[in-house]
C-alpha positions in Angstrom: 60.4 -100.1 -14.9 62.5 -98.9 -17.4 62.6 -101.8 -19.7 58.4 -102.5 -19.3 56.2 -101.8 -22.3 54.2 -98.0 -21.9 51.2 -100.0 -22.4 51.9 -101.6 -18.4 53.5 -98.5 -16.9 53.2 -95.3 -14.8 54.2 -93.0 -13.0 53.0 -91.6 -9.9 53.5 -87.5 -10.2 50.8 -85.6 -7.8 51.7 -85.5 -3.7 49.2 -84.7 -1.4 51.3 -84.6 1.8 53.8 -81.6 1.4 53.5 -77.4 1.1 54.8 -77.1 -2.2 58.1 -74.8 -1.1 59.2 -78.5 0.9 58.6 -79.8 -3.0 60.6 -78.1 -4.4 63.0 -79.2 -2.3 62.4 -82.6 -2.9 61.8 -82.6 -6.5 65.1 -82.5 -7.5 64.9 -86.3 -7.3 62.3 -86.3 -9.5 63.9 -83.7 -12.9 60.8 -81.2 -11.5 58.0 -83.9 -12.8 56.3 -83.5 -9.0 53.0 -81.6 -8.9 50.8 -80.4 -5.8 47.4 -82.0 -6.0 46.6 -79.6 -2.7 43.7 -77.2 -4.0 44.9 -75.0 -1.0 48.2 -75.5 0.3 48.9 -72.1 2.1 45.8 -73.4 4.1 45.6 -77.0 4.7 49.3 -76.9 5.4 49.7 -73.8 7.6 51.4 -74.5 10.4 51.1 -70.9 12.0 53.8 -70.0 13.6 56.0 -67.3 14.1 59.7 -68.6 15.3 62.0 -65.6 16.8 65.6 -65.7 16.4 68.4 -65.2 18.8 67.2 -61.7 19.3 63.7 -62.2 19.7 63.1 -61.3 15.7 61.7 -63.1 13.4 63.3 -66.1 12.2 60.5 -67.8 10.7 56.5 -66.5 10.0 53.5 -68.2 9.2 54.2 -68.1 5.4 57.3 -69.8 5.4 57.7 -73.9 5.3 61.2 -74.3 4.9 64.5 -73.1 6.8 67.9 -74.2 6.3 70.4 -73.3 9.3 74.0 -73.5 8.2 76.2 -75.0 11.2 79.2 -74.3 9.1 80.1 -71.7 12.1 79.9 -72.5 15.8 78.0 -69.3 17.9 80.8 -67.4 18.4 81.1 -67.3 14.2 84.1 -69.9 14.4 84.6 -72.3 11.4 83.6 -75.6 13.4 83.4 -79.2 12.8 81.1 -82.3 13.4 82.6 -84.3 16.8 85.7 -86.2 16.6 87.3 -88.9 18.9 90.8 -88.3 20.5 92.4 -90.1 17.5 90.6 -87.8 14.7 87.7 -90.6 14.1 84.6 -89.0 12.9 81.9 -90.3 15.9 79.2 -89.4 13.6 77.6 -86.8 16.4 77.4 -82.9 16.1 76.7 -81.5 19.0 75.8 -77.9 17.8 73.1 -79.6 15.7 72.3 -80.8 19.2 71.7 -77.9 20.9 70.1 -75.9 18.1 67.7 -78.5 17.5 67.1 -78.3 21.2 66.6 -74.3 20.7 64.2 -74.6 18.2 61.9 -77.7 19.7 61.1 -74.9 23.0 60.9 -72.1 20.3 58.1 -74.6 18.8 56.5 -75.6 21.6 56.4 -72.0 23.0 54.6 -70.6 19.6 51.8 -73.5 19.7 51.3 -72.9 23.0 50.4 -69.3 22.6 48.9 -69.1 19.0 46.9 -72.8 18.9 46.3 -72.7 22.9 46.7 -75.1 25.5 43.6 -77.1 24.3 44.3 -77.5 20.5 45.6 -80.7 19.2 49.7 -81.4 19.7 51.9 -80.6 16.8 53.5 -83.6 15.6 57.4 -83.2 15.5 59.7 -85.5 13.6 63.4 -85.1 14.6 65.3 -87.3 12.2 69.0 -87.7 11.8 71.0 -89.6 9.2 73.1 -90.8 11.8 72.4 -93.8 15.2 75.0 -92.0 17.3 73.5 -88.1 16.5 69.8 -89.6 17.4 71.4 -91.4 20.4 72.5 -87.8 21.6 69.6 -85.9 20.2 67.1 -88.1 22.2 69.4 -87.7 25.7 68.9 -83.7 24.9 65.5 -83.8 24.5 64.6 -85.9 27.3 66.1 -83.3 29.3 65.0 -80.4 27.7 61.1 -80.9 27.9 59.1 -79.5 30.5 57.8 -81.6 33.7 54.9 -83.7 32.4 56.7 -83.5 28.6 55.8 -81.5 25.8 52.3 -79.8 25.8 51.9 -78.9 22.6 54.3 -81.3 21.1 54.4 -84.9 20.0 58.0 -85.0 19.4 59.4 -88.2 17.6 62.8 -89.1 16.6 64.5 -91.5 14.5 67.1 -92.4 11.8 66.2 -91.8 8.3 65.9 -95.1 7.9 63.3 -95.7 10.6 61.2 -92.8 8.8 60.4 -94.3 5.9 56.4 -94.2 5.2 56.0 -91.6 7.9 55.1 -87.8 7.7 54.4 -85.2 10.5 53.2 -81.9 10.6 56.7 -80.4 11.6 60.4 -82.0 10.5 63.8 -81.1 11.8 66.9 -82.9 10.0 69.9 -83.1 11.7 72.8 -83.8 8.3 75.4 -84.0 11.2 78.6 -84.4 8.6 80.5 -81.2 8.9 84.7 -82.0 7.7 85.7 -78.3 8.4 86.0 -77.8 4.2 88.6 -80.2 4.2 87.0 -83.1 2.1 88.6 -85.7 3.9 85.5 -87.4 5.1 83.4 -87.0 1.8 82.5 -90.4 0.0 79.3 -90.9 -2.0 78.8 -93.9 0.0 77.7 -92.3 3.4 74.4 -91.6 4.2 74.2 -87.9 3.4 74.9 -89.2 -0.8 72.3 -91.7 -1.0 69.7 -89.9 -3.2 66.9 -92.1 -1.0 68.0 -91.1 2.4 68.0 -87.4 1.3 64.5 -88.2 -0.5 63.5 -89.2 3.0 64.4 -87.1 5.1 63.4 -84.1 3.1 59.7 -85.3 2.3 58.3 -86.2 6.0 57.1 -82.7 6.6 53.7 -81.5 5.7 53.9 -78.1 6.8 57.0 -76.9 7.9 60.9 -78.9 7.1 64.1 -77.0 8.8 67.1 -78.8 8.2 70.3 -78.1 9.9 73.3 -78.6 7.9 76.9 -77.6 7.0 76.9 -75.1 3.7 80.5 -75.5 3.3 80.8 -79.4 3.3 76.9 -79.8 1.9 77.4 -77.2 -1.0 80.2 -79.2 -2.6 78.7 -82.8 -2.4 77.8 -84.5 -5.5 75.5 -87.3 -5.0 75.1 -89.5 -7.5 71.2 -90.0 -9.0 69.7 -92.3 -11.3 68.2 -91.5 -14.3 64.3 -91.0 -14.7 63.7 -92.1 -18.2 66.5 -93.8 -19.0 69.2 -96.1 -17.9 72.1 -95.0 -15.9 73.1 -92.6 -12.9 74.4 -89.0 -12.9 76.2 -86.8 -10.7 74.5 -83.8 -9.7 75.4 -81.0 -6.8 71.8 -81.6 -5.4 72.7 -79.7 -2.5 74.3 -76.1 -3.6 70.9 -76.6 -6.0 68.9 -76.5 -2.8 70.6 -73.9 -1.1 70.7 -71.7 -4.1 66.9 -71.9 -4.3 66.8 -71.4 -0.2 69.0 -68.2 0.3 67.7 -66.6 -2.8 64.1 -67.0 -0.8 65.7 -65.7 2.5 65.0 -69.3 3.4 69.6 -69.9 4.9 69.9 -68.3 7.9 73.3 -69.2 9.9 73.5 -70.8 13.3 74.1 -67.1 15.3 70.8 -66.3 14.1 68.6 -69.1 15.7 71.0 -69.1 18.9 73.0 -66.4 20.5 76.5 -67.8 22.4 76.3 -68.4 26.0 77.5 -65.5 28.5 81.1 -66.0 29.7 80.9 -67.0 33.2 81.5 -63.9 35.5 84.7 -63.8 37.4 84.2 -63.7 41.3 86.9 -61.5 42.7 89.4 -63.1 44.9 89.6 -62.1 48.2 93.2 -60.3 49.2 95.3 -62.7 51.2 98.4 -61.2 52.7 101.7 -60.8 50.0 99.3 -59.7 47.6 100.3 -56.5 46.2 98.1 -53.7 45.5 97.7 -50.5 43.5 100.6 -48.4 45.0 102.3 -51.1 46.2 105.6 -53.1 45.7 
């Protein structure tokens, strides 16, 4: 492309498929040249929902098309980490990602069930994960999450990024899984979470509404390398920290607590007195 006479070449600048705040997500991949060709994006892309977070406020309201949920912390505000094998092995799983995606697939199927009613057409929901063993664990969740008969006002897909190219739904939820702790150790701009197309990918699918669930501290400090648009070579750019800039100056980052409160430690049954115990007053 880059070496072809002007007189043979062209670039394709307008998109038609996302709400421009997902855009601007994914136009760092293109130096800002993407446009919106929608005449009326606030309403052929509404997805009209209103998502409450772990207190029952909102999270999420009609006007808003991208969230980014930082899993840097476990729910009980802990610095966590993606899974690990006995012998320190990344397995390439992360099961908080699990259960929040989990969390926020009833959350969705709750809100079209009361604001687009039992009769509307299903939502389409693309779960997608950069990662075989996160999607193998992300499907066994779902499967026993849904609801007797399955979704109702749902139709919940999920893939590897990979497997999504060329699709688009009306609702995406990315799973990044990679979460080293801050420790850099498992960083290289060869995995899946640097390749400028996977993140292209994954990021575009959505028409109306992308939440992405992701590690700030590992995400923010990953340079992935990108190749130039008009000219030859690649450069390395922080494409991450510029998205969640852009996010959390929109209110658009939200951490984990927020979307899912902790479970309740399990109550202690008290144990019935059994002779040599020894009581108030006692020995």
């Amino acid at each position: 492309f880059e070496q072809a006479p002007d007189a043979i070449r062209g670039r394709l600048s307008v998109q038609f498929r996302m709400h421009p705040q997902i855009m601007q997500l994914v136009n760092h991949f293109y130096e800002d040249t993407l446009s919106c060709g929608l005449a009326d994006p606030d309403k052929v892309r509404s997805h009209g929902l209103t998502i409450p977070d772990a207190t029952g406020r909102e999270l999420l309201g009609p006007d808003d098309h991208v969230l980014w949920i930082d899993t840097s912390r476990d729910l009980l505000g802990q610095p966590c980490t993606e899974d690990f094998d006995p012998q320190g092995r990344p397995l390439r799983t992360n099961e908080l990602e699990v259960k929040l995606t989990v969390q926020l697939l009833e959350r969705l199927e709750a809100q079209a069930l009361a604001t687009r009613g039992p009769g509307a057409k299903r939502l389409t929901v693309g779960v997608v994960s950069f990662y075989a063993g996160q999607l193998r664990r992300l499907r066994q969740a779902i499967r026993a999450a849904q609801p007797p008969g399955g979704w109702r006002a749902l139709d919940v897909d999920s893939n590897t990024v990979i497997r999504y190219q060329g699709k688009e739904k009306d609702v995406v939820l990315v799973s990044l899984v990679r979460n080293d702790g801050g420790t850099r150790r498992h960083r290289s701009s060869r995995s899946n979470v640097a390749r400028y197309e996977f993140i292209n990918v994954a990021m575009s699918r959505a028409r109306c509404l992308l939440m992405v669930l992701g590690a700030r501290s590992m995400f923010e400090g990953f340079e992935v390398p990108l190749p130039r648009m008009d000219g030859p070579g690649v450069v390395r750019r922080p494409v991450y920290r510029d998205m969640l800039k852009r996010l959390e100056l929109d209110g658009r980052l939200v951490d984990a607590r927020q979307v899912m409160a902790p479970p309740r430690p399990a109550a202690r049954s008290a144990r019935p007195q059994t002779q040599g115990d020894t009581t108030k007053g006692g020995r």
